[in-house]
C-alpha positions as CSV (number, residue, x, y, z in Angstrom):
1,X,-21.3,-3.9,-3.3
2,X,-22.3,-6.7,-1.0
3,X,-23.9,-6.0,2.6
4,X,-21.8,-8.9,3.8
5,X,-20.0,-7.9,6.8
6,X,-16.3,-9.6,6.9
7,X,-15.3,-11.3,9.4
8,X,-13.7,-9.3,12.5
9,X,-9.9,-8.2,12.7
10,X,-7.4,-9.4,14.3
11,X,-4.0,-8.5,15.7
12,X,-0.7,-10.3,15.5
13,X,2.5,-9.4,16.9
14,X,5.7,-10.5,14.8
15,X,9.1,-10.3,16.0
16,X,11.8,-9.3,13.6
17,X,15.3,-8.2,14.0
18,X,14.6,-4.6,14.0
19,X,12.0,-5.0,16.9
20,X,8.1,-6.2,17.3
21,X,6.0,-5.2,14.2
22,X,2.3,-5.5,14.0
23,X,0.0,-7.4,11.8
24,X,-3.5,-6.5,11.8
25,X,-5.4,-8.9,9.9
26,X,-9.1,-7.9,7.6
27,X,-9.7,-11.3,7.2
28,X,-12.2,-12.4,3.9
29,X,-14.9,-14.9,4.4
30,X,-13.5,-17.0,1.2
31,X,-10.2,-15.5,0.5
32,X,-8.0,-16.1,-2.9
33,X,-5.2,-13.9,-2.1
34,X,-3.5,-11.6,1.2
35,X,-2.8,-7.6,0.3
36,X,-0.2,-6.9,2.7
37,X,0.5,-3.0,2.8
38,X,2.6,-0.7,4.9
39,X,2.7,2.9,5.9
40,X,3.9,5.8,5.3
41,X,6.9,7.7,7.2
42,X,4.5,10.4,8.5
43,X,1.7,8.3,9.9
44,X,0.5,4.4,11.0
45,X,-2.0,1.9,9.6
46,X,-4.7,4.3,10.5
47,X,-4.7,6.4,7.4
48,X,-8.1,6.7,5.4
49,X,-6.7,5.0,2.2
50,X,-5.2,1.8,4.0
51,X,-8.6,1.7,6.3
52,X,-11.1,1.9,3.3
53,X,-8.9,-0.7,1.2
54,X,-9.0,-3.3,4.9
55,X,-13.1,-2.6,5.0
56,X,-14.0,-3.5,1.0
57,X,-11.5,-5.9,-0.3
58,X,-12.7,-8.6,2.3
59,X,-15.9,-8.1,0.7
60,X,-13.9,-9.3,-2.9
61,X,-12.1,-12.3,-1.4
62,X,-9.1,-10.5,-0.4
63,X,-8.2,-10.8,2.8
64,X,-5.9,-7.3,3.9
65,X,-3.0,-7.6,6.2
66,X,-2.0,-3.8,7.4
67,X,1.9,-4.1,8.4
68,X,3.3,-1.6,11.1
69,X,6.5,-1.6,11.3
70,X,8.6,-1.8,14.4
71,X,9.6,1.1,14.8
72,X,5.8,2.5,14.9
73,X,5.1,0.0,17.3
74,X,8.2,1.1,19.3
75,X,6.3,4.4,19.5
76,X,9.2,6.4,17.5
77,X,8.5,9.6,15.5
78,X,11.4,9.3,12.7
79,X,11.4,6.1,10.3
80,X,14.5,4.8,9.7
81,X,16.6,4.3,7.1
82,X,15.3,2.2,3.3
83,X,17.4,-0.6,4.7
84,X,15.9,-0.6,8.0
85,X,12.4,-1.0,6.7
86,X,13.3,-3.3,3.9
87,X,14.8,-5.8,6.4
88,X,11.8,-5.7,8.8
89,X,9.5,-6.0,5.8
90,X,11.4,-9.5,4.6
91,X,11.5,-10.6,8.0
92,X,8.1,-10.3,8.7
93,X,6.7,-11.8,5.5
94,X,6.5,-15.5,6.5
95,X,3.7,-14.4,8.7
96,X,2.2,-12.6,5.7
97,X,2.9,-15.9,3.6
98,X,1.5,-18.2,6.5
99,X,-2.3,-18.4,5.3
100,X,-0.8,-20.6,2.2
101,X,-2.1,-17.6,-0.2
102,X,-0.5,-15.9,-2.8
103,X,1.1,-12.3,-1.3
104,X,-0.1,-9.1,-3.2
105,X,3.0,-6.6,-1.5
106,X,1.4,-2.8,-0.9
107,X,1.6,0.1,0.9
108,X,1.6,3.9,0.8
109,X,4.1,6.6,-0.2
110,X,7.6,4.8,1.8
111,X,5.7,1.7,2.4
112,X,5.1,1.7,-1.7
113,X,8.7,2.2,-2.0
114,X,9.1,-0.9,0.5
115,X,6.6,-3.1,-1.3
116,X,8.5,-2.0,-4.8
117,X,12.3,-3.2,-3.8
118,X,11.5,-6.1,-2.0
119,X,9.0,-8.0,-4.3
120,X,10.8,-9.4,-6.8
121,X,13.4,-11.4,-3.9
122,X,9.8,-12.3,-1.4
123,X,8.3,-13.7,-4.8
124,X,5.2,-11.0,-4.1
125,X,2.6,-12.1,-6.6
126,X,1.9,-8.5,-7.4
127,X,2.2,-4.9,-6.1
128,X,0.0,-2.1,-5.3
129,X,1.5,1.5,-4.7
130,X,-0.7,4.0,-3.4
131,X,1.1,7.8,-3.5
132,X,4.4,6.2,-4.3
133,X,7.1,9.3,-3.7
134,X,8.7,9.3,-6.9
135,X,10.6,12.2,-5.9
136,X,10.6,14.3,-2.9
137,X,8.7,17.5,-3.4
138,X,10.2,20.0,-6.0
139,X,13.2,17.8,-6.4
140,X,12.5,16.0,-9.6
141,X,15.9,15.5,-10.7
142,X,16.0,13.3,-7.3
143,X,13.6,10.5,-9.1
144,X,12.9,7.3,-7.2
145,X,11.7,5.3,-10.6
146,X,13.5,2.6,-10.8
147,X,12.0,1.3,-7.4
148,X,8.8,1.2,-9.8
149,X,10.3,0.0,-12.7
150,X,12.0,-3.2,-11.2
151,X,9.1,-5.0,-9.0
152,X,9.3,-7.7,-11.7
153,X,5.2,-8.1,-11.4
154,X,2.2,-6.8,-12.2
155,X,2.0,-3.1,-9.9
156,X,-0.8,-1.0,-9.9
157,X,0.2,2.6,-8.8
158,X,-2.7,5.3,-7.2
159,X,-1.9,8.4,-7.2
160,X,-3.5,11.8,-6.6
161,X,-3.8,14.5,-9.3
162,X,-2.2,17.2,-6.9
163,X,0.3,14.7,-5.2
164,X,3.5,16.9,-4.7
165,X,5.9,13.8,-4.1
166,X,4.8,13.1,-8.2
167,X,1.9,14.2,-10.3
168,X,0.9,11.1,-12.6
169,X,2.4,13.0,-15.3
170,X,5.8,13.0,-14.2
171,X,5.3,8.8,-14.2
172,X,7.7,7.2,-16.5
173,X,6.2,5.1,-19.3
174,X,6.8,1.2,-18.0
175,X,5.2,-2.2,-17.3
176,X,2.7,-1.0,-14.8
177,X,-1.2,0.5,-14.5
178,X,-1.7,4.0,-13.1
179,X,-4.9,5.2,-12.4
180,X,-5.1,9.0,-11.2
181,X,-7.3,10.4,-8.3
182,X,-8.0,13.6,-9.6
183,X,-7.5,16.6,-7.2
184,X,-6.3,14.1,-4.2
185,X,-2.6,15.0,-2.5
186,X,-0.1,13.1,-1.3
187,X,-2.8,11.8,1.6
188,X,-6.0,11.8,-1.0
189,X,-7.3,14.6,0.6
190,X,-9.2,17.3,-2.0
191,X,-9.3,21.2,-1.4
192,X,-12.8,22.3,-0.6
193,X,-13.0,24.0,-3.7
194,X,-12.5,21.2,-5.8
195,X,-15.4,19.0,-8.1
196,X,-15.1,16.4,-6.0
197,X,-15.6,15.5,-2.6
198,X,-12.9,13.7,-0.4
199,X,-15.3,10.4,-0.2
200,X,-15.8,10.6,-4.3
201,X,-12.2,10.4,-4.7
202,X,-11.6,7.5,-1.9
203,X,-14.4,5.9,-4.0
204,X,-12.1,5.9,-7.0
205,X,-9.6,4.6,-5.3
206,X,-11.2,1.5,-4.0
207,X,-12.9,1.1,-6.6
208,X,-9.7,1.0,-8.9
209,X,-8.1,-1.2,-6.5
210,X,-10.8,-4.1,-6.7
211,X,-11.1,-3.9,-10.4
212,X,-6.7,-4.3,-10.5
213,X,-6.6,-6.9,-7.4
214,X,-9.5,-9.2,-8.8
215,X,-7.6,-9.3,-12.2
216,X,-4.3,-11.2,-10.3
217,X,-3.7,-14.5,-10.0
């Protein structure tokens, strides 16, 4: 890994018709391509996956864009509705276009959902789905796969071993890569008691992500 430091981030506020989002740029000394990704409905940009994918990729010519949405910005507890956030997401995206780069869409758990139906229409070069909620938890029956199954490009999918939203064996065979963190929940965290430690496991998840984002065009 190089010793390089990136350059420093930056912020950008973007209007869009469902309020102000926020743009805060991990910008790569040389980059080749922008990873745009989104939260979750439970929690901001500031989750330990997103962070630790913004402080490495740089390092690999990818420069990270993490999206809040506006209605994080606006400070509001309860995401809204698919629709809402889809439409925020595609109005937003000619800032994330703007660098002149091709656009690898992302995000975790509802932002991987967000990143999934909007990429084929936003002509996303590829996806990356960390925790995507294939179902919510002990509703199976309830499965959200054909979000997954219709990105129309190449989509890498993390998820943990213990994720109770979807354990990678519950994944669909399709045209996509999944690569398991084993013992990690629906955040990555691992139970004390497990083999690995919680920085071991967000190790395999950068690391899975650079060896899948380096491979795309």
């Amino acid at each position: 890994m190089s010793t390089d430091h990136p350059p420093a981030p930056t912020g950008e506020t973007v209007p869009t018709s469902q309020g102000e989002a926020r743009i805060g740029w991990h910008p790569a000394e040389r980059p080749v391509r922008v990873l745009a990704l989104g939260h979750g409905a439970g929690a901001g940009t500031g989750t330990r996956d997103l962070l630790a994918l913004a402080r490495e990729l740089p390092r690999h010519g990818t420069t990270v864009a993490l999206v809040e949405q506006p209605w994080r910005v606006a400070g509001k507890k309860v995401a809204p509705a698919p629709k809402t956030l889809d439409t925020a997401w595609r109005d937003l995206w000619p800032a994330l276009t703007a660098p002149g780069l091709p656009v690898v869409a992302g995000g975790r758990s509802a932002g991987a959902r967000v990143a999934c139906r909007t990429a084929r229409e936003l002509a996303a070069s590829a996806v990356l789905a960390l925790s995507f909620p294939l179902h919510p938890p002990g509703r199976p029956e309830r499965s959200r796969a054909d979000e997954l199954l219709g990105t129309g490009v190449p989509t890498l999918v993390v998820q943990g071993g213990n994720d109770p939203f979807g354990q990678p064996d519950e994944f669909p065979d399709g045209p996509y890569e999944l690569v398991e963190v084993d013992h990690g929940d629906h955040s990555f965290h691992v139970a004390k008691r497990a083999p690995v430690t919680e920085d071991e496991a967000l190790r395999v998840l950068t690391d899975a992500v650079v060896e899948w984002i380096t491979r795309q065009r």
